[in-house]
C-alpha positions as CSV (number, residue, x, y, z in Angstrom):
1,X,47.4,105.1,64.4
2,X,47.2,105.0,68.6
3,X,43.8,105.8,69.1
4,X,43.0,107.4,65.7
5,X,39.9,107.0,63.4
6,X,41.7,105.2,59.8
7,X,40.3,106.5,56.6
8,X,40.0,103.6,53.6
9,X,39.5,104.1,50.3
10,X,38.2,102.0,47.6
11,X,37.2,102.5,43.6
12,X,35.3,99.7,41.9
13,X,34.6,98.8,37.9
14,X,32.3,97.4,36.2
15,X,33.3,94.8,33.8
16,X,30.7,93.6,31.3
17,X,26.5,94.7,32.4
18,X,25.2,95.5,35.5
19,X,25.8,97.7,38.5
20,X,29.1,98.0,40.5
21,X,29.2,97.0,43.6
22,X,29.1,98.7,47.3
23,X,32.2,97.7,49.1
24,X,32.5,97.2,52.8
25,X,35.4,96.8,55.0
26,X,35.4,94.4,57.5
27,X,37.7,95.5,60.5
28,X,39.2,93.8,63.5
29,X,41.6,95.2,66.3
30,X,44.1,92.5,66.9
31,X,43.8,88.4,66.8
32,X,40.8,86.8,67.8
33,X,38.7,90.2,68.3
34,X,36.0,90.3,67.0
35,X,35.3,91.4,63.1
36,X,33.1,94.7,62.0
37,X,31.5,95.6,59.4
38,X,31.2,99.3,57.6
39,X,29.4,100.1,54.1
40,X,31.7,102.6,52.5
41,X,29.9,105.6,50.9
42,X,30.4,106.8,47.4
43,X,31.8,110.2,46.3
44,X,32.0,110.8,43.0
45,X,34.2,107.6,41.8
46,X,35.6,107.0,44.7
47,X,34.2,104.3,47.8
48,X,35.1,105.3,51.3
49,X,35.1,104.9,54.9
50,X,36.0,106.5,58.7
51,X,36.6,103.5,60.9
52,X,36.4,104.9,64.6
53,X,39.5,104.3,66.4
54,X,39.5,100.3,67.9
55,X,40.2,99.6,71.7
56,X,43.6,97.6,71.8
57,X,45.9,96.0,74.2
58,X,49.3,98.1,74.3
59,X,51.4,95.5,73.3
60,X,48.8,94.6,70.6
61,X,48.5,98.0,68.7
62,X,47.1,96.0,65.5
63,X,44.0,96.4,62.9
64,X,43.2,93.9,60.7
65,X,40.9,94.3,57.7
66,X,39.2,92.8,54.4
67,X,37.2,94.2,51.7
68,X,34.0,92.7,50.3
69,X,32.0,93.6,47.4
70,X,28.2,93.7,48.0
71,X,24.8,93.6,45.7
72,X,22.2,94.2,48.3
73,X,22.5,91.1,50.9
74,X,24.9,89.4,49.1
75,X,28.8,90.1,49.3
76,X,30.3,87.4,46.9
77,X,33.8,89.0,46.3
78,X,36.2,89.3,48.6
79,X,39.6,90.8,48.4
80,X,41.3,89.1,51.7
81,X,39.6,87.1,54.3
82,X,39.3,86.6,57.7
83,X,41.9,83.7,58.0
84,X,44.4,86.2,55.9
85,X,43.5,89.8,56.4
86,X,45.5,92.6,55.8
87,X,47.1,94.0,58.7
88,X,48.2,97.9,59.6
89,X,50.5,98.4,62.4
90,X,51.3,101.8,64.1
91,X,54.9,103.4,63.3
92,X,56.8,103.4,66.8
């Protein structure tokens, strides 16, 4: 993960009317960094995103990351949050 760009992958559904939404992920590099946020694109049924590789401290070789789900503006769902992300570390 050193230095590497990190592929995610999301797939929504629909339950009940209306339109599914367009996920983001909302990436940080290691505590109190600052968060970003990338639209994933849609590919057939599948959401995804290439986060470019995030500047860390050596001894801090962290990402941390939530999903949101987004209608226009507005990204209501979350899977994950800032306070409680999900966190990837590199393999030694």
């Amino acid at each position: 993960m050193r230095g590497q760009p990190i592929t995610l992958v999301a797939t929504t559904k629909v339950s009940g009317q209306g339109d599914s939404c367009r996920p983001e992920v909302v990436v940080a590099d290691s505590i109190g960094k600052r968060f970003h946020r990338h639209p994933m694109g849609k590919v057939g049924a599948v959401w995804s995103v290439t986060v470019p590789a995030v500047p860390t401290e050596p001894r801090r070789q962290t990402v941390r990351y939530f999903m949101e789900c987004c209608w226009g503006e507005e990204c209501p769902v979350r899977w994950k949050r800032k306070r409680d992300p999900w966190v990837l570390r590199p393999q030694d």
